[in-house]
C-alpha atoms as one frame of an Amber mdcrd trajectory, in Angstrom:
protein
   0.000   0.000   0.000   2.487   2.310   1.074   4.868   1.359  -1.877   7.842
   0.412   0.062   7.947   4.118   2.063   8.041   5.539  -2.075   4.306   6.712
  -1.261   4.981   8.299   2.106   5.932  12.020   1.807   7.769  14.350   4.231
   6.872  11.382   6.804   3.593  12.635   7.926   1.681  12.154   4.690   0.247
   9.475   2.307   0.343  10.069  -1.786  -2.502   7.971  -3.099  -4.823   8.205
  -6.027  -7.915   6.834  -7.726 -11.435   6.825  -7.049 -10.703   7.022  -3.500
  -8.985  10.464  -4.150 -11.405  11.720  -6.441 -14.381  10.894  -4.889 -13.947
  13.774  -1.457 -12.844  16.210  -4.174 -15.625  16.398  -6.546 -17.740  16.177
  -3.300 -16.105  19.401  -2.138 -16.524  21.175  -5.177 -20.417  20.245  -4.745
 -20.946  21.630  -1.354 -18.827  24.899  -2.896 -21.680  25.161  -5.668 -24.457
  24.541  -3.048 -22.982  27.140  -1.081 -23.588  29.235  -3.654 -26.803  28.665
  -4.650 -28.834  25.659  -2.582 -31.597  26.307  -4.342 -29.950  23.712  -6.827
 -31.283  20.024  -7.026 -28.330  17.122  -7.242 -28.629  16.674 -11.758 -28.104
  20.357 -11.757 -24.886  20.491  -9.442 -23.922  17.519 -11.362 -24.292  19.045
 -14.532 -22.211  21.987 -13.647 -19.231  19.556 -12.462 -19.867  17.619 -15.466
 -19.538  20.845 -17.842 -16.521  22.698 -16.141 -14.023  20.318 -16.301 -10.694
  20.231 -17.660 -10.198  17.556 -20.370  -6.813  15.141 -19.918  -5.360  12.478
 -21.827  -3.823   9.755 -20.274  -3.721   6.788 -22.667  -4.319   3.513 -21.305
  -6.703   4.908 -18.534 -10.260   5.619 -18.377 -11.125   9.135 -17.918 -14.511
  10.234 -16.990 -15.830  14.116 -17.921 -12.208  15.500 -16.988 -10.924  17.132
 -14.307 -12.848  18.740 -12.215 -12.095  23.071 -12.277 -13.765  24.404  -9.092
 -13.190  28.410 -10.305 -15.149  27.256 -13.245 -17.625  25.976 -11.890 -18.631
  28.340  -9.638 -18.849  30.914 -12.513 -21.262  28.649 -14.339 -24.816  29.519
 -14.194 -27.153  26.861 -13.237 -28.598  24.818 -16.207 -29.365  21.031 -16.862
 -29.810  19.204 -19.605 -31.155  15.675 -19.115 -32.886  12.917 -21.119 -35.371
  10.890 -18.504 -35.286   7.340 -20.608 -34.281   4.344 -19.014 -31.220   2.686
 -20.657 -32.180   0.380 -23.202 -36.064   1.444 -23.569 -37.683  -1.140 -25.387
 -39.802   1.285 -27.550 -42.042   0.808 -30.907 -44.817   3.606 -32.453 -44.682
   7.209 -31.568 -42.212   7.396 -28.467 -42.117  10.585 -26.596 -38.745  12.062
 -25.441 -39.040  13.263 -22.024 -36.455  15.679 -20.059 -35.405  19.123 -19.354
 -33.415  21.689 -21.635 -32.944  24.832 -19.016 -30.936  27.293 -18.161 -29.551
  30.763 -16.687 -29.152  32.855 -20.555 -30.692  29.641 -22.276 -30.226  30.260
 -26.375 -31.832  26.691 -27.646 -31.758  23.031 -27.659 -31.930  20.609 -30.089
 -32.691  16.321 -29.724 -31.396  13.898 -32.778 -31.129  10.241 -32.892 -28.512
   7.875 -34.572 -28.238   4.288 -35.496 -26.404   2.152 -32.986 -24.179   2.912
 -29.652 -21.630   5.278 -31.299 -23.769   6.730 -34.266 -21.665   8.039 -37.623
 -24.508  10.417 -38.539 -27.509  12.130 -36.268 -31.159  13.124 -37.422 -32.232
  16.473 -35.966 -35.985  15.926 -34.776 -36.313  19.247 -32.414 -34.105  22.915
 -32.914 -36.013  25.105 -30.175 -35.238  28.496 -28.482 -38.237  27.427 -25.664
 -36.928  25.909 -22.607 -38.520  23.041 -20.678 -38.597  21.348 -17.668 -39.547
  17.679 -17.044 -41.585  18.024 -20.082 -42.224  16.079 -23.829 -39.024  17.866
 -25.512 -39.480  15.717 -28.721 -41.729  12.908 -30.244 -39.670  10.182 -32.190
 -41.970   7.966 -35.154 -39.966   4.581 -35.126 -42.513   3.025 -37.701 -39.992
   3.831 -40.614 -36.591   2.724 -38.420 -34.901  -0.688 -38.843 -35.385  -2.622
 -35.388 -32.107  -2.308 -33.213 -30.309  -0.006 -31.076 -30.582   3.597 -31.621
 -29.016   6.873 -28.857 -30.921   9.865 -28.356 -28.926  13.089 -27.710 -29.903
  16.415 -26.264 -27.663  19.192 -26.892 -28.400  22.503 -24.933 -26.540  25.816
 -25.434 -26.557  28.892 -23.423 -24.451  31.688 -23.224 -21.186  30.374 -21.090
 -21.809  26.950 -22.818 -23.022  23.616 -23.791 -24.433  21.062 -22.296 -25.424
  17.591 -23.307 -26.931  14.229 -22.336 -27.814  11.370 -23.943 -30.151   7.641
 -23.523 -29.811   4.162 -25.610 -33.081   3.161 -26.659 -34.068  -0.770 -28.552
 -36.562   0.063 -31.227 -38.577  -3.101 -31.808 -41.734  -2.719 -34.353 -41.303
  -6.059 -35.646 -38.873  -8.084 -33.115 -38.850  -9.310 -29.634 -36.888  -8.381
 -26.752 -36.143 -10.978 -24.453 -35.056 -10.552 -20.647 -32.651 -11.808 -18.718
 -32.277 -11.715 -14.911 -29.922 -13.961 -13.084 -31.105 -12.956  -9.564 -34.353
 -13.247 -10.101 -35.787 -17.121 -10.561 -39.391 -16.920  -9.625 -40.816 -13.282
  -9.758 -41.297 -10.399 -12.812 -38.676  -8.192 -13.201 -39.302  -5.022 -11.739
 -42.750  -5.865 -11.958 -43.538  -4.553 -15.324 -41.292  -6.336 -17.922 -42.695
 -10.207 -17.268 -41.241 -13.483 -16.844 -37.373 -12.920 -17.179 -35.372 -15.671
 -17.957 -32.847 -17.248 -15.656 -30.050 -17.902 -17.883 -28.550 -16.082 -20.870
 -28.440 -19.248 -23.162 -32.366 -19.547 -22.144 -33.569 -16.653 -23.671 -31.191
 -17.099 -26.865 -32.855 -20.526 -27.445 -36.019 -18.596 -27.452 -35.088 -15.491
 -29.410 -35.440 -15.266 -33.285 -33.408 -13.705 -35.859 -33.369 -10.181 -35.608
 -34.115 -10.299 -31.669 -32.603  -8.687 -29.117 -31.312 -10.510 -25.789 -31.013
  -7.997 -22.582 -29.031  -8.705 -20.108 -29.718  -7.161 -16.417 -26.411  -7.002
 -14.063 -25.306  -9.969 -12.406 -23.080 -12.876 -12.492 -23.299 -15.550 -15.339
 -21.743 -18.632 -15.384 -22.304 -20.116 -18.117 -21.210 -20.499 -21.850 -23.445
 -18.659 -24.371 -23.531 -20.139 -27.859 -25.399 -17.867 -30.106 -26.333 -19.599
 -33.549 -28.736 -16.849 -34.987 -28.871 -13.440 -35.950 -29.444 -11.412 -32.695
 -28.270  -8.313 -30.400 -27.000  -9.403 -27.066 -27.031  -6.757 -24.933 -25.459
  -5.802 -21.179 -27.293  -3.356 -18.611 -24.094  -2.418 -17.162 -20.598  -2.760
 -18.297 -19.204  -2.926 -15.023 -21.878  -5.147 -13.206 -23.011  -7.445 -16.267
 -20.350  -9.947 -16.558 -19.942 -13.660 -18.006 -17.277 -16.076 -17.646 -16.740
 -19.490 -17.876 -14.334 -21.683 -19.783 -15.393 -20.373 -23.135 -17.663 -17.111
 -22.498 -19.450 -16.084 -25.684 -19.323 -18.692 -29.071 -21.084 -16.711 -32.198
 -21.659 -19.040 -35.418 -24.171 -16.788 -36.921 -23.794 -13.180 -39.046 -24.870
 -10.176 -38.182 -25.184 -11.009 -34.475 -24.146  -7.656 -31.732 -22.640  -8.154
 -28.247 -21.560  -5.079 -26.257 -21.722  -3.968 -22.882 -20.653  -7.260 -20.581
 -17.732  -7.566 -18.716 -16.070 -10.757 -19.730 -13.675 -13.292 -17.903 -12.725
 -16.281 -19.115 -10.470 -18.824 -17.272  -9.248 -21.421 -19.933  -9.977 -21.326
 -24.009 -12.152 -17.931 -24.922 -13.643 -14.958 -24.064 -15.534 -14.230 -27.293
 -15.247 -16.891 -30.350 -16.418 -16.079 -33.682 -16.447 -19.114 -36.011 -17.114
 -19.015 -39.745 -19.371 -15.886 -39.360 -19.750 -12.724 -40.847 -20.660  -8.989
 -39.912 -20.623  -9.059 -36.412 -20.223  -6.310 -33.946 -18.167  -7.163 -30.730
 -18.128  -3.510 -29.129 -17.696  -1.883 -25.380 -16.559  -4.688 -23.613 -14.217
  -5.212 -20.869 -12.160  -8.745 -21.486 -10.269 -10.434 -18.730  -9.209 -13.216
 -17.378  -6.593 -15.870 -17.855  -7.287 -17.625 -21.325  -5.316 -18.572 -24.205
  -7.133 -15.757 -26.491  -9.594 -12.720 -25.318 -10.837 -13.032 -28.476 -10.471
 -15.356 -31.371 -11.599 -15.032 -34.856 -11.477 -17.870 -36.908 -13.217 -18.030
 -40.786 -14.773 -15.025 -39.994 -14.922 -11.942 -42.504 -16.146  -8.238 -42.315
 -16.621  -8.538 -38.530 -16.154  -5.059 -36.301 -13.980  -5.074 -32.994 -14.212
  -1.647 -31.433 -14.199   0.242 -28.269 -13.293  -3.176 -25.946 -10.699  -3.280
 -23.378  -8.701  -6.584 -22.651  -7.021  -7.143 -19.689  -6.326 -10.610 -19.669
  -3.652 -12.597 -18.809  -4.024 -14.516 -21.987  -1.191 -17.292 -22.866  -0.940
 -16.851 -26.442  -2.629 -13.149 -27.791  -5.529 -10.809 -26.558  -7.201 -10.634
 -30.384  -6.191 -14.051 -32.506  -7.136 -13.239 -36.181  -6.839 -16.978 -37.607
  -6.865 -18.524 -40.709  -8.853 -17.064 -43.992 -10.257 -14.289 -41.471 -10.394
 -11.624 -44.023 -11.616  -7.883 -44.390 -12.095  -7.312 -39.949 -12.035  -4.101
 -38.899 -10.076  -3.790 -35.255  -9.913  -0.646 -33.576 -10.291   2.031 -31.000
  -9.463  -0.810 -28.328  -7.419  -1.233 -25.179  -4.879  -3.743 -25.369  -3.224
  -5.116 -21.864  -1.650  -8.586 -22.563   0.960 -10.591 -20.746   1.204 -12.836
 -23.505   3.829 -12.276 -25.955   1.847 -10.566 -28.461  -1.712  -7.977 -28.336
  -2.614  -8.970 -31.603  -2.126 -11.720 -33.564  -2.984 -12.427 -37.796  -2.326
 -15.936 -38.919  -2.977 -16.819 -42.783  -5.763 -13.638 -43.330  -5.434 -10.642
 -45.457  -7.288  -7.323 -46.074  -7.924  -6.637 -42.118  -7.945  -3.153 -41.280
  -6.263  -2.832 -38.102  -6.108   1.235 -36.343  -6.126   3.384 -33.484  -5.456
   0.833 -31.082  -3.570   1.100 -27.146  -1.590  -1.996 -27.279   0.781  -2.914
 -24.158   2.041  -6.243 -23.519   4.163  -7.254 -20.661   5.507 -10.759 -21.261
   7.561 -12.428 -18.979   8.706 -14.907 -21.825  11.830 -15.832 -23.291  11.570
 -14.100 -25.948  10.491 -10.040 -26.296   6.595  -8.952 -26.424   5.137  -7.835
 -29.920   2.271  -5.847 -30.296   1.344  -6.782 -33.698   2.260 -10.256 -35.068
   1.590 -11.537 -38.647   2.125 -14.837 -40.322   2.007 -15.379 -43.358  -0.948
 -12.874 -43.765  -0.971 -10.178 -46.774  -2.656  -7.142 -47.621  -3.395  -5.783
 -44.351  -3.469  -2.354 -43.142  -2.066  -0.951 -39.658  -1.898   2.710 -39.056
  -2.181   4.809 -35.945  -1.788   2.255 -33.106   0.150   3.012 -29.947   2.525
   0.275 -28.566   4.363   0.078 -25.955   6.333  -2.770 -23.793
């Protein structure tokens, strides 16, 4: 704890850091602002906090808003900007989009909506200069949307700045949603969405193509195999989590899994056999396995926005034979194997913007990349260090 005296400083005090540290600061800086002005409910001091930070970089590290500036934060005026929709709203028909857009020298606000997690493009449904308050800020027609995951965003401006929230929401005209709730056997979740089912594999046995598999937080021990087109979805990164010997096997295209926290023990975190277009985003891999993730046969599949932390034998990503035309990026790479990623006998993978670190304590050195006998494929714009 005390880093062999290297943490102790003048003799009389402790240098530490973390959420432990954090946490009494940005608490501070909230009684400051209520100080101020305690006519201010807890979204609104948090959305001043939120909005008056300092952005860092640390690579390798998750960093939240930024950090925190309390002289800027007390000159903010009091505003909030906040979407009331429960994450991953199962919604079909003419949804309404609840929340506030308010402010001290409110301009305007404006609510769009994008395909997926991490949309490419937004469709502006509301631009108004009227502020509201717990009120319908926008009505969304999902009749002419493709079923699947869209986000909402609200963007409010005022005069000493911008503020923004945003919600996931599961449009489903046509397809089911099936739930999942590990620590609850006999009774309806929440007492609104039905008969959840105990076990993950449960409700993929049920679930069509084109279905969507929700996940609430909780421990699941178990393997999933998923053999049909479908969206399996976590409620929580960090509380959602799988592991087994093999976590996750996909055999079928076009099948989604993002938000779990994964730890596998022996063969596989995620496996992807012989499939195609699939989407294995926003997870958190760890555990000590051969491979975090292996692809094998597999073409025109997306790995994005993960973080693997395993202690994996052999590599964190394992692109294996005739696995051609993947797209691997934007993800944190911690291995103690000797390499981060790995490309056996595939060509055309595009392969960027990756944080790769290994640490192997091997005879021979750590790569970050490794390719055998693998052609055509492109790697720009990774970060690698030993």
């Amino acid at each position: 704890m005390y880093g062999g005296g290297g943490h102790i400083v003048g003799g009389k005090y402790y240098r530490s850091s973390g959420t432990s540290m954090a946490c009494p600061h940005v608490a501070g800086l909230a009684a400051l602002i209520l100080a101020k002005n305690n006519s201010l409910n807890n979204e609104m001091v948090k959305t001043i906090i939120c909005h008056s930070v300092d952005a860092v970089s640390s690579p390798g590290h998750y960093i939240g808003s930024g950090r925190i500036n309390a002289s800027a934060a007390l000159h903010r005026d009091p505003a909030l900007a906040q979407l009331n929709i429960s994450h991953w709203s199962d919604v079909k028909g003419s949804y309404d989009i609840n929340g506030t857009a308010w402010g001290g020298h409110f301009q305007y606000y404006v609510v769009e909506y994008g395909n997926g997690t991490v949309p490419d493009t937004w469709t502006e449904l509301v631009n108004s200069t009227v502020p509201k308050q717990h009120e319908v800020l926008a009505t969304l027609d999902t009749t002419s949307l493709t079923d699947g995951v869209y986000t909402i965003r609200l963007r409010m401006t005022s005069t000493d700045g911008d503020y923004e929230d945003s919600g996931l929401i599961v449009v489903n005209n046509e397809n089911n949603l099936y739930y999942v709730n590990g620590s609850n056997i006999d009774g309806p979740w929440n007492g609104t969405l039905g008969h959840p089912y105990r076990y993950i594999q449960e409700a993929v046995d049920a679930s069509g193509d084109g279905d969507t598999v929700f996940v609430c937080h909780g421990i699941y021990d178990e393997d999933v195999v998923i053999d049909r087109s479908l969206s399996l979805l976590g409620e929580n990164l960090s509380s959602t989590t799988i592991e087994n010997e093999v976590c996750v096997e996909i055999y079928a295209d076009n099948v989604t899994v993002s938000n779990f926290s994964i730890n596998c023990f022996l063969y596989y975190g995620i496996y992807i056999g012989s499939s195609n277009h699939d989407i294995v985003s926003y997870n958190n891999l760890t555990g000590f396995s051969y491979y975090s993730i292996m692809l094998s046969g597999s073409s025109n599949n997306t790995l994005s926005n993960n973080t693997f932390k395993g202690n994996s034998q052999l590599s964190q990503v394992y692109v294996n034979v005739e696995s051609n035309n993947n797209t691997i990026s934007h993800n944190n790479i911690t291995s103690a194997g000797p390499y981060g990623i790995a490309v056996y006998e595939s060509r055309q993978n595009n392969i960027f913007d990756n944080f790769i670190s290994t640490r192997y304590d091997g005879y021979t050195s750590p790569i970050g990349i490794y390719l055998r006998e693998s052609s055509n494929n492109s790697f720009y714009e990774n970060e690698m260090r030993t």
